[in-house]
C-alpha positions as CSV (number, residue, x, y, z in Angstrom):
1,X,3.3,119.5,111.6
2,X,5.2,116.5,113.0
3,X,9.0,116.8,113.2
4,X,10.5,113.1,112.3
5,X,14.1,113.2,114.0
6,X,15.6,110.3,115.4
7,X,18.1,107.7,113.6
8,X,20.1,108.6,110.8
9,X,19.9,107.0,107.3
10,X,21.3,108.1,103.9
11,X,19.1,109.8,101.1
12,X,20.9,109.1,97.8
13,X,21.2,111.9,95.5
14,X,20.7,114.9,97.8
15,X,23.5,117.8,96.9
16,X,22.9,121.2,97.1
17,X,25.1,123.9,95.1
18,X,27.2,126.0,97.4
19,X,26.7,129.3,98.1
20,X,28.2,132.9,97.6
21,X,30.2,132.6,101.2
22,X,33.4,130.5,99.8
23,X,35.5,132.5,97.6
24,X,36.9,129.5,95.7
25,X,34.2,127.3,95.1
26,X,34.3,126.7,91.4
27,X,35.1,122.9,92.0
28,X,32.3,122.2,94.4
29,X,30.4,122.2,91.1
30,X,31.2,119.4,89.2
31,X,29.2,120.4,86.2
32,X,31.5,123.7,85.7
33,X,33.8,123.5,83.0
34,X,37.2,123.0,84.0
35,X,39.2,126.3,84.2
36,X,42.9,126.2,82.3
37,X,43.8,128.4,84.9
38,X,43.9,129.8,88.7
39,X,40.6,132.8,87.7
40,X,37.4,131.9,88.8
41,X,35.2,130.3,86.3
42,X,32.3,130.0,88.4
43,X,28.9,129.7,87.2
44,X,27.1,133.6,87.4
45,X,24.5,132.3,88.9
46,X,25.7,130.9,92.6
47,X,22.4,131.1,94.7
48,X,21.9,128.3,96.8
49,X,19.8,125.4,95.1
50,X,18.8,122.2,95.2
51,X,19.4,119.6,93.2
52,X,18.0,116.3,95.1
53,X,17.5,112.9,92.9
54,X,16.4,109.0,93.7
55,X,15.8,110.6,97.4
56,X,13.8,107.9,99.9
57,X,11.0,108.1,101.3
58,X,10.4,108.8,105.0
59,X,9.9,105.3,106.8
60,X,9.2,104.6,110.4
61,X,9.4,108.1,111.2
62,X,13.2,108.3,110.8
63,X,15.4,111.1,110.5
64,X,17.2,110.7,106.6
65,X,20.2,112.5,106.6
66,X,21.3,113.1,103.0
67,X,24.5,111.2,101.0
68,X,25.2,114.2,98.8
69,X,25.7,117.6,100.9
70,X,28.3,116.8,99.5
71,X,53.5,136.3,92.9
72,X,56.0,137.7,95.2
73,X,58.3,135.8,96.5
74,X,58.7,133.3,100.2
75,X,59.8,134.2,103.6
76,X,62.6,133.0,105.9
77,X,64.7,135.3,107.9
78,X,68.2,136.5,106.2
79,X,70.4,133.9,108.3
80,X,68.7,131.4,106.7
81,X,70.1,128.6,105.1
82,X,68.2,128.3,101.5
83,X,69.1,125.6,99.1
84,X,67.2,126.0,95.9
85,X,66.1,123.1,92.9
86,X,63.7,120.9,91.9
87,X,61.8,119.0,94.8
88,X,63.4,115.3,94.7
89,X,60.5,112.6,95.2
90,X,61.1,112.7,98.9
91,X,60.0,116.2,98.9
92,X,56.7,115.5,97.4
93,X,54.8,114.7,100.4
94,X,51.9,116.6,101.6
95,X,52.0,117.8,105.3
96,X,51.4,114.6,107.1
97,X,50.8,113.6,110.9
98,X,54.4,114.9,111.7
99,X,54.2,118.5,110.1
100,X,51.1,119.6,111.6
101,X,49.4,122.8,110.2
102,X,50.4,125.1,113.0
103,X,54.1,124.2,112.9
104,X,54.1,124.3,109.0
105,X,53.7,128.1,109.0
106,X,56.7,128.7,110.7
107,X,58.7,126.1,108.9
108,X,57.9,127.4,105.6
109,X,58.7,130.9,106.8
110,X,62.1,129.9,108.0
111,X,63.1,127.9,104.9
112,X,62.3,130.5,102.0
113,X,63.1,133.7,100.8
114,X,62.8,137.1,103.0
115,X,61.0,138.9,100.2
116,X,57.8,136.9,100.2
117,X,57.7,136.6,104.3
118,X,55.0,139.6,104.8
119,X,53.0,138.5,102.6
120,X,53.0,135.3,103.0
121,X,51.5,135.9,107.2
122,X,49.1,138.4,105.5
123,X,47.4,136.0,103.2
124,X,47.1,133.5,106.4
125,X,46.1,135.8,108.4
126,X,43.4,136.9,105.9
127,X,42.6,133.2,105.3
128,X,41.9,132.3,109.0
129,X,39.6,136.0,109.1
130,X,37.8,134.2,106.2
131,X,37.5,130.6,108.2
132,X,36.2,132.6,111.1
133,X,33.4,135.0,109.0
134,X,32.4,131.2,107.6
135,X,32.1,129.7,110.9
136,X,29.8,132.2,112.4
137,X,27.3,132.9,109.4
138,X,24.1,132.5,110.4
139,X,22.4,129.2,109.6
140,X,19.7,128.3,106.6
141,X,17.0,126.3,107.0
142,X,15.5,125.6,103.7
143,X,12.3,123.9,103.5
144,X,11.6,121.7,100.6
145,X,8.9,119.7,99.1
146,X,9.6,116.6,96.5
147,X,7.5,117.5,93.5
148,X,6.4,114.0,92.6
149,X,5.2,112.9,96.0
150,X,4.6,116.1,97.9
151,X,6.8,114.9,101.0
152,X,8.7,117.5,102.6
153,X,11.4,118.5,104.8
154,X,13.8,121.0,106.3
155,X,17.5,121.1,105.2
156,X,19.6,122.7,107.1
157,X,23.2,124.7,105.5
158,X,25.6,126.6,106.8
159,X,28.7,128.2,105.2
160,X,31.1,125.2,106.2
161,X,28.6,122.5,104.9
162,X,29.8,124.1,101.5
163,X,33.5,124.9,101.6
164,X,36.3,123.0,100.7
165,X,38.1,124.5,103.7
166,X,35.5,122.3,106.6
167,X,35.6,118.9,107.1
168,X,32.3,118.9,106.4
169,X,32.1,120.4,102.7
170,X,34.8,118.1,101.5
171,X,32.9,115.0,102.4
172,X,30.2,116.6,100.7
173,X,32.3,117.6,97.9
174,X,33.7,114.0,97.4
175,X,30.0,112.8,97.4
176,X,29.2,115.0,94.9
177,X,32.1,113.7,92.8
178,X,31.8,110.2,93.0
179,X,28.0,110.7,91.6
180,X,28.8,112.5,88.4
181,X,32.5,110.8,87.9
182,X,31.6,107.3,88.7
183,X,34.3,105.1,90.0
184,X,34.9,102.7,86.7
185,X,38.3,102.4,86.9
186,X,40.8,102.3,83.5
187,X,44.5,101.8,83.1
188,X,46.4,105.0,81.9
189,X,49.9,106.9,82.2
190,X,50.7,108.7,85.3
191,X,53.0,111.7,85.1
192,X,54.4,114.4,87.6
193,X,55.0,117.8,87.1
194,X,57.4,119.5,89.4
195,X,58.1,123.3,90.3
196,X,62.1,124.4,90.8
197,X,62.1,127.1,93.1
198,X,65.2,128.6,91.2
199,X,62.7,129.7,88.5
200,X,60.0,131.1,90.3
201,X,58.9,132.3,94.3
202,X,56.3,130.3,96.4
203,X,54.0,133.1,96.1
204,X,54.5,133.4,92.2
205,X,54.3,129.6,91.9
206,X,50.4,128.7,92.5
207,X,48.8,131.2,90.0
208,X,51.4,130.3,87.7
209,X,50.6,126.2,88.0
210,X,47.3,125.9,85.9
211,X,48.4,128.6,83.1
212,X,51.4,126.2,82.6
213,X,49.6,123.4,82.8
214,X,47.1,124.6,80.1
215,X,50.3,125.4,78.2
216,X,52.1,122.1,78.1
217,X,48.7,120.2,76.9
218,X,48.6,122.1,73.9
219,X,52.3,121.4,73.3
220,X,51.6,117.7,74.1
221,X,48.8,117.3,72.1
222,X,50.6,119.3,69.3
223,X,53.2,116.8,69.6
224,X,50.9,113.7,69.2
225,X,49.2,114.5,66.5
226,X,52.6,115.7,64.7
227,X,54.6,112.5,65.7
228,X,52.1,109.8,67.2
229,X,49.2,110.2,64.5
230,X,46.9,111.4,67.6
231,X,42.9,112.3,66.0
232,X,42.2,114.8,69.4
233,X,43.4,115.7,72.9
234,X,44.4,113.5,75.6
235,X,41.5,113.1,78.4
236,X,43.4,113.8,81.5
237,X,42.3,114.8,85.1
238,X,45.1,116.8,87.1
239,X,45.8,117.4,90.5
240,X,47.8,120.1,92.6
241,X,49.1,119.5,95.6
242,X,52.2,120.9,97.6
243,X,55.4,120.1,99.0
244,X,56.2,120.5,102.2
245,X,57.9,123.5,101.3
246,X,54.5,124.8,100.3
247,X,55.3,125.1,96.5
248,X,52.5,123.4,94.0
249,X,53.4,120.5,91.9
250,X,51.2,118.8,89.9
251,X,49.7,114.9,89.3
252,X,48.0,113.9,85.7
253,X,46.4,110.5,85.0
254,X,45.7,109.8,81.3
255,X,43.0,107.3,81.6
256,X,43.0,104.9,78.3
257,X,46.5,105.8,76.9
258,X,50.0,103.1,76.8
259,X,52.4,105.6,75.8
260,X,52.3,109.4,76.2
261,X,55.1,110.3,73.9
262,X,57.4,108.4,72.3
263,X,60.5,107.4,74.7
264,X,63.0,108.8,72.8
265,X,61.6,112.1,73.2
266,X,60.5,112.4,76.8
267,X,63.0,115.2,77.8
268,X,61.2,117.4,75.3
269,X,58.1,117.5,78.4
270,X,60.6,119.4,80.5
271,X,60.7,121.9,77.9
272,X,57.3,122.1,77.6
273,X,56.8,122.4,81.5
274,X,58.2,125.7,82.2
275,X,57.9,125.3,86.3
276,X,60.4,122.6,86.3
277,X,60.7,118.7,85.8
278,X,58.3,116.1,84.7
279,X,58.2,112.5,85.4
280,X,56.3,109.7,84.2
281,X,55.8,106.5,86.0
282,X,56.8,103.5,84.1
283,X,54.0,101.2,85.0
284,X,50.5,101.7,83.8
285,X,48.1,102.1,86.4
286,X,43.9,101.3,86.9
287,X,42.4,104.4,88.1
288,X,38.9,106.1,88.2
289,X,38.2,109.4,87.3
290,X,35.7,110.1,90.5
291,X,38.5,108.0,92.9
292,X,41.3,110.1,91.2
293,X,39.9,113.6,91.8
294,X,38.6,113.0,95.2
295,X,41.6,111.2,96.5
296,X,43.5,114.6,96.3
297,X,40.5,116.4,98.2
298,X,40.5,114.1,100.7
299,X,44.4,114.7,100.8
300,X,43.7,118.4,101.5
301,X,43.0,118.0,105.5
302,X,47.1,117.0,105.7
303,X,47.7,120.8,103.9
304,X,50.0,122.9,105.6
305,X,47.5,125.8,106.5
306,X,49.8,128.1,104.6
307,X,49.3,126.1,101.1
308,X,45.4,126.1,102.5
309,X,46.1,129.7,102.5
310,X,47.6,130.3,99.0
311,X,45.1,128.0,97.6
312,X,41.9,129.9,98.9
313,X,43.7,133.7,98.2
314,X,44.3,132.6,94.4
315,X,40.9,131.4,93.9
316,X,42.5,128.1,92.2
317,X,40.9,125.1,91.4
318,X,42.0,121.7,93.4
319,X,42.2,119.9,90.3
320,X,40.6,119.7,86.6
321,X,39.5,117.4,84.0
322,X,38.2,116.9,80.4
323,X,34.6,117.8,80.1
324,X,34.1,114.4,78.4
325,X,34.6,112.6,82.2
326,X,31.1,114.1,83.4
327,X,28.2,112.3,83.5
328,X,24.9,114.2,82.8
329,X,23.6,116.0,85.4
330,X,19.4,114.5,86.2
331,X,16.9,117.2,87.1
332,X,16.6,117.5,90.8
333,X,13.0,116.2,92.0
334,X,12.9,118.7,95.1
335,X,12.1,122.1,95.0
336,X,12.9,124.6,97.8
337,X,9.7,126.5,99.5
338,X,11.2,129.1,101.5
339,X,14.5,129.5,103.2
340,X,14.3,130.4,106.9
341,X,16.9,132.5,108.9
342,X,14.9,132.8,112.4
343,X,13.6,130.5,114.4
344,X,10.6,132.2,115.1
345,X,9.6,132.6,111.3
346,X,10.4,129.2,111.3
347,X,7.8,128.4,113.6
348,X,4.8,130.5,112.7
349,X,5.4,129.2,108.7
350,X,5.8,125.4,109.6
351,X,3.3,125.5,112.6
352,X,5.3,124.0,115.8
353,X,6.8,125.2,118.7
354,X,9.5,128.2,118.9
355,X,11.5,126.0,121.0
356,X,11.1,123.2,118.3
357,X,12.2,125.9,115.6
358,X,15.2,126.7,117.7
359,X,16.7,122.8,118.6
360,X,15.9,122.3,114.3
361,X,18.4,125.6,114.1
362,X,20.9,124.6,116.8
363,X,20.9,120.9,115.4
364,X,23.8,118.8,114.0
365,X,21.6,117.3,111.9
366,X,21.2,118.3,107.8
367,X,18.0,116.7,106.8
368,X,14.7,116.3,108.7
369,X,11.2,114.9,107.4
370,X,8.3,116.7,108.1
371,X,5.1,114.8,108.7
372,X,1.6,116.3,108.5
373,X,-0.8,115.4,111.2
374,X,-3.8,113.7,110.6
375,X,-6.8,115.5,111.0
């Protein structure tokens, strides 16, 4: 068996679903249906499998590396000078170049209540443990075979390949996205949803943001169909992210509508949203569901790693969406053969080298064709 490993090109339509080693990882699956809430709605079955489409064939003997991988209450010592309310639009910024992760921590623990300070640092300090078990699982080599013209290869997953958390599971998250949301773009209402600290803690906050959420679309929809002659729910796609306090707010685009509610009426939405305030830009916008959604994942490497932290302990979605946005999902063309751990199984099954087996397992590269030899 020849080993084909030398440039890199893109196979489109190669995504595999993640595995059991993220603990939040309903999201990475587009085709779940979106969860009203923080619980994991999750598919049952979470097994690693491919599902490959439209993939290249091997050319020139070159390497194809694939397009598609891809309550209690805040802490701050007692001296501290709190000042609660609603986040003004200055405070709605995500943890940028200037508020690096590792200061964030302390920040947020000196600027929020003393109740919520231990367990605040145990949720981080569970949440690195978990980034550290993810880092040092042992790697997967799957070898597959592409059932309509029997070419094969080895694809190689770890545990960060398939995590929001890594670098390199959000850029094959956002892949993943872009492919069943498409990027047709449509002009629709944006609207804010903020959270007032007077009403609730930081740690009480982020498993309280999609329940509300879930709860001020029925009253919305209630209300256009009462007052607006509405036929069904709005189509929305929402969005947490937090403040550089750490506590969640929320953005929703309503692709295809002029007017959410009547203008007259709009301080009826802050009743509806229980957390706190709601604002609704005055321009309509052109967005794309697939740009929308993946704009906030790619917004998650500027988290504070405390809001990393809340968001992974919670098991909560990153955002979520009508089911009417998804494309159908096309049968995957590639099948997986056997999934290798060792190198040395590796080499007896696939018939080269041990220290061929062992550069494939120690490589930085994801996909890699395998050529019979003739005769």
């Amino acid at each position: 068996m020849k080993i084909i490993s030398h440039n890199r090109t893109e196979v489109k339509g190669y995504e595999f679903v993640p595995g059991r080693e993220d603990r939040a990882t309903q999201e990475c699956d587009p085709s779940a249906r979106p969860a009203p809430s923080g619980r994991d709605s999750s598919p049952s079955k979470r097994g690693l499998g491919p599902s490959l489409s439209n993939a290249a064939q091997p050319q020139s003997h070159i390497t194809q590396t694939p397009s598609h991988l891809g309550g209690a209450n805040a802490i701050n010592s007692h001296e501290a000078d709190i000042s609660y309310g609603v986040a003004g639009n200055n405070d709605l910024d995500v943890v940028g170049d200037s508020f690096p992760a590792s200061v964030g921590l302390s920040l947020i623990l000196a600027n929020c209540r003393a109740v919520d300070s231990i367990g605040i640092e145990a949720i981080v300090q569970k949440y690195r443990i978990h980034l550290s078990k993810m880092e040092h699982t042992p790697v997967k080599i799957l070898h597959i075979f592409h059932v309509e013209n029997d070419s094969e290869a080895l694809y190689r997953v770890t545990a960060c390949s398939t995590s929001r958390y890594f670098p390199e599971g959000r850029a094959a998250l956002r892949r993943c996205i872009l492919q069943r949301l498409g990027v047709e773009n449509q002009p629709g209402v944006f609207l804010t949803l903020t959270t007032d600290v007077k009403r609730c803690s930081l740690l009480e906050s982020w498993p309280m943001i999609w329940p509300n959420f879930h709860r001020f679309k029925k009253s919305l929809n209630y209300y256009r169909k009462q007052n607006m002659e509405a036929t069904g729910s709005v189509r929305y796609i929402a969005a947490i992210e937090p403040c550089k306090s750490s506590y969640p707010h929320m953005h929703v685009f309503f692709p295809g509508l002029r007017w959410l509610i009547k203008k007259p009426d709009l301080a009826r939405m802050d009743k509806w949203w229980k957390m706190g305030c709601t604002r609704t830009e005055k321009e309509r916008k052109n967005d794309s569901a697939g740009e929308y959604v993946t704009k906030y994942l790619t917004k998650l490497t500027s988290w504070s790693e405390a809001s990393m932290a809340l968001l992974w302990h919670y098991r909560m979605r990153l955002y979520n969406l009508s089911n009417g946005f998804y494309a159908p999902k096309e049968e995957s063309p590639w099948l997986v053969r056997h999934a290798y751990r060792d190198p040395r199984e590796l080499a007896r099954e696939i018939d080269i080298s041990l220290r061929s087996a062992e550069d494939i397992f120690d490589s930085e590269e994801s996909f890699i064709w395998l050529v019979k030899d003739e005769g």
